[in-house]
C-alpha positions as CSV (number, residue, x, y, z in Angstrom):
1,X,0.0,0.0,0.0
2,X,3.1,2.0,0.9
3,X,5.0,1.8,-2.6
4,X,0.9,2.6,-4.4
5,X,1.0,5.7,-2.5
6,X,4.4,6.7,-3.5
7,X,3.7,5.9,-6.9
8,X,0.4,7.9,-7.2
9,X,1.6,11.0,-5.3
10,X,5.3,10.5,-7.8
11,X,2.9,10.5,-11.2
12,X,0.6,13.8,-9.5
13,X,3.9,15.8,-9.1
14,X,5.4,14.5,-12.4
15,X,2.0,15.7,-14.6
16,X,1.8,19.0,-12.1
17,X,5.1,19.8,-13.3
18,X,4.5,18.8,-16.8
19,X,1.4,21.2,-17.1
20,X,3.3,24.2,-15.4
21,X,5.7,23.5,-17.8
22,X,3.5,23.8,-20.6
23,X,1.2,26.8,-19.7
24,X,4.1,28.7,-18.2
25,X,3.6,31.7,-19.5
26,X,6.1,31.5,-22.6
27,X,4.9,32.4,-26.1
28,X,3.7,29.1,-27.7
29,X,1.8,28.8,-31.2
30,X,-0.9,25.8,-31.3
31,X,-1.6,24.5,-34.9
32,X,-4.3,22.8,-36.5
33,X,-3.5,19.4,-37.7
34,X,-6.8,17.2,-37.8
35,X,-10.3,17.8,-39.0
36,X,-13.0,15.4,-38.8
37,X,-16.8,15.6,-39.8
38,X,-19.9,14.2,-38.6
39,X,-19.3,11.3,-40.8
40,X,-17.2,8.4,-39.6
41,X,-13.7,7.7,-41.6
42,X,-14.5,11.9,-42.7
43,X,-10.9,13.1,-41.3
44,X,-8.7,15.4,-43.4
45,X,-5.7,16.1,-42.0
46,X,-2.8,19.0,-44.0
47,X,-3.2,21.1,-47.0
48,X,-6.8,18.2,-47.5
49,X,-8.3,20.2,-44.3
50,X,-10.9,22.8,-45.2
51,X,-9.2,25.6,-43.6
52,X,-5.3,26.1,-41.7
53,X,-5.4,27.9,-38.5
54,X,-3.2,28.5,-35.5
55,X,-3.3,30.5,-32.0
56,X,-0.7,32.0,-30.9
57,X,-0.3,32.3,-26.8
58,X,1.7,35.5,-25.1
59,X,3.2,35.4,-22.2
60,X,0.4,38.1,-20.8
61,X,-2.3,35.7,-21.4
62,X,-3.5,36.9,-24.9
63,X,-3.9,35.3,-28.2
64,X,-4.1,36.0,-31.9
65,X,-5.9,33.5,-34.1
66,X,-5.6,33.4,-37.3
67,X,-7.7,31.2,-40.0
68,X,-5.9,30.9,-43.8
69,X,-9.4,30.1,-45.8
70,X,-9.8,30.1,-49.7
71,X,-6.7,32.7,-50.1
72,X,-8.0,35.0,-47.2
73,X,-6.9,35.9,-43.9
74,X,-8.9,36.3,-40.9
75,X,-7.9,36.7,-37.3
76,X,-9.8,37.6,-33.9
77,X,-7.9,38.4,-30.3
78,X,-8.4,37.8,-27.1
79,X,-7.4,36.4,-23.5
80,X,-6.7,32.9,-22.4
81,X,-7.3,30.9,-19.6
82,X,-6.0,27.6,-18.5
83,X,-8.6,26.0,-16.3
84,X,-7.3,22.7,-14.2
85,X,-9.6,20.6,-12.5
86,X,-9.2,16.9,-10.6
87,X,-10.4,15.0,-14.1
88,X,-10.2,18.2,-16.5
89,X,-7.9,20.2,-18.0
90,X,-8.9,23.0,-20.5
91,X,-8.1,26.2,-22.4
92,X,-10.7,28.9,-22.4
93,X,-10.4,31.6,-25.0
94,X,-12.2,34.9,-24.9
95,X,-12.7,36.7,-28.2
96,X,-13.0,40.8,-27.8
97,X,-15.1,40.7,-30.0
98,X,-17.7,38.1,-32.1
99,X,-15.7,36.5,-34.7
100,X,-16.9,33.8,-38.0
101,X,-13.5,32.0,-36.9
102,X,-15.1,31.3,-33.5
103,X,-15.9,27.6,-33.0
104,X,-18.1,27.2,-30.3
105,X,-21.8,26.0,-29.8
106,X,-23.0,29.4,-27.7
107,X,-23.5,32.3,-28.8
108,X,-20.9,34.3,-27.0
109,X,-17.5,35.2,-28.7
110,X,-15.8,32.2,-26.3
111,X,-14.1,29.1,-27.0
112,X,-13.0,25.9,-25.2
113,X,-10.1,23.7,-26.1
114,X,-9.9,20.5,-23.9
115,X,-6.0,19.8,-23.0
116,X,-5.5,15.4,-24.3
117,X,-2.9,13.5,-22.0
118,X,-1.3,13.5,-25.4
119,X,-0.3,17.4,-25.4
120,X,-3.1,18.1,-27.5
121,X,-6.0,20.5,-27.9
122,X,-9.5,19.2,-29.2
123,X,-11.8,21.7,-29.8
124,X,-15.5,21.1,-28.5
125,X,-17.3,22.7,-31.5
126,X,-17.7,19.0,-32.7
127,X,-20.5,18.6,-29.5
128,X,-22.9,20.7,-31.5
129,X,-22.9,19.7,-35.1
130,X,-19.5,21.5,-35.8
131,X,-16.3,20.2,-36.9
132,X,-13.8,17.9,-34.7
133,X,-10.5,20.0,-34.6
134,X,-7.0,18.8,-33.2
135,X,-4.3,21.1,-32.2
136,X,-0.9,20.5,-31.6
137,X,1.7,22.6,-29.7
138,X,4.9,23.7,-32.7
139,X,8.0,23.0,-31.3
C-alpha cells in the first residue's frame, strides 16, 4: 500500500510539473492538424483540411488566431485561460469581440479547447454539429 502511494503521489507531481511546464507563460503557437466531420472515416488532415489555422499564446495571457481560408486571412484576439480541475484540464479563450473564426456551440465570442494527455488540444465545436478540430503545440 506504501510503494501505491508513493507511486500515485510521484505520477501527480510529475503531470503537475509537466502542465506548469507547458502553460508557463512562454509564447507558444498551437496549430491545427486534424479535422474530422460528422461522418465516420470523414478526417482530413494537412493542406486536405478545409481551412489552416493556429493560435498563438503570449506570455500576458493573450492570443491571436488566425484562419488561412480560400486565399483570405482572418484573425480575432483575445485572453486565455487555463482551467485545471481533478479530471479536466482546459483552455478557455475569450474573443474581444464576435468573430466567423469562433468555434463554439453558444453564442458568445468564447471558446473551449480541452487539453488530451497526449499534449493536444480538441476543440468542443464537434459537441454541436461542428467540426472535430486537433491542435498540436509547434516546437
Amino acid at each position: 500500500m506504501r510503494l501505491f502511494t508513493v507511486t500515485v503521489l510521484a505520477f501527480s507531481l510529475v503531470m503537475s510539473c509537466e502542465e506548469e511546464e507547458l502553460f508557463d507563460g512562454i509564447y507558444q503557437e498551437w496549430t491545427l492538424v486534424k479535422m474530422t466531420g460528422q461522418m465516420p472515416m470523414d478526417e482530413k488532415t494537412g493542406d486536405d483540411m478545409d481551412w489552416q489555422e493556429e493560435y498563438v499564446l503570449m506570455a500576458d495571457g493573450t492570443f491571436v488566431k488566425t484562419r488561412l481560408q480560400d486565399g483570405g486571412r482572418s484573425q480575432s484576439n483575445g485572453e486565455y485561460d487555463v482551467v485545471i480541475g481533478d479530471n479536466f484540464r482546459y483552455m478557455q479563450f475569450t474573443h474581444e469581440s464576435d468573430h466567423k473564426i469562433i468555434g463554439n456551440c453558444f453564442p458568445n465570442p468564447v471558446e473551449l479547447l480541452l487539453f488530451t494527455s497526449d499534449r493536444k488540444l480538441i476543440g468542443t465545436w464537434e459537441s454541436c454539429d461542428g467540426p472535430g478540430l486537433e491542435y498540436m503545440l509547434e516546437e
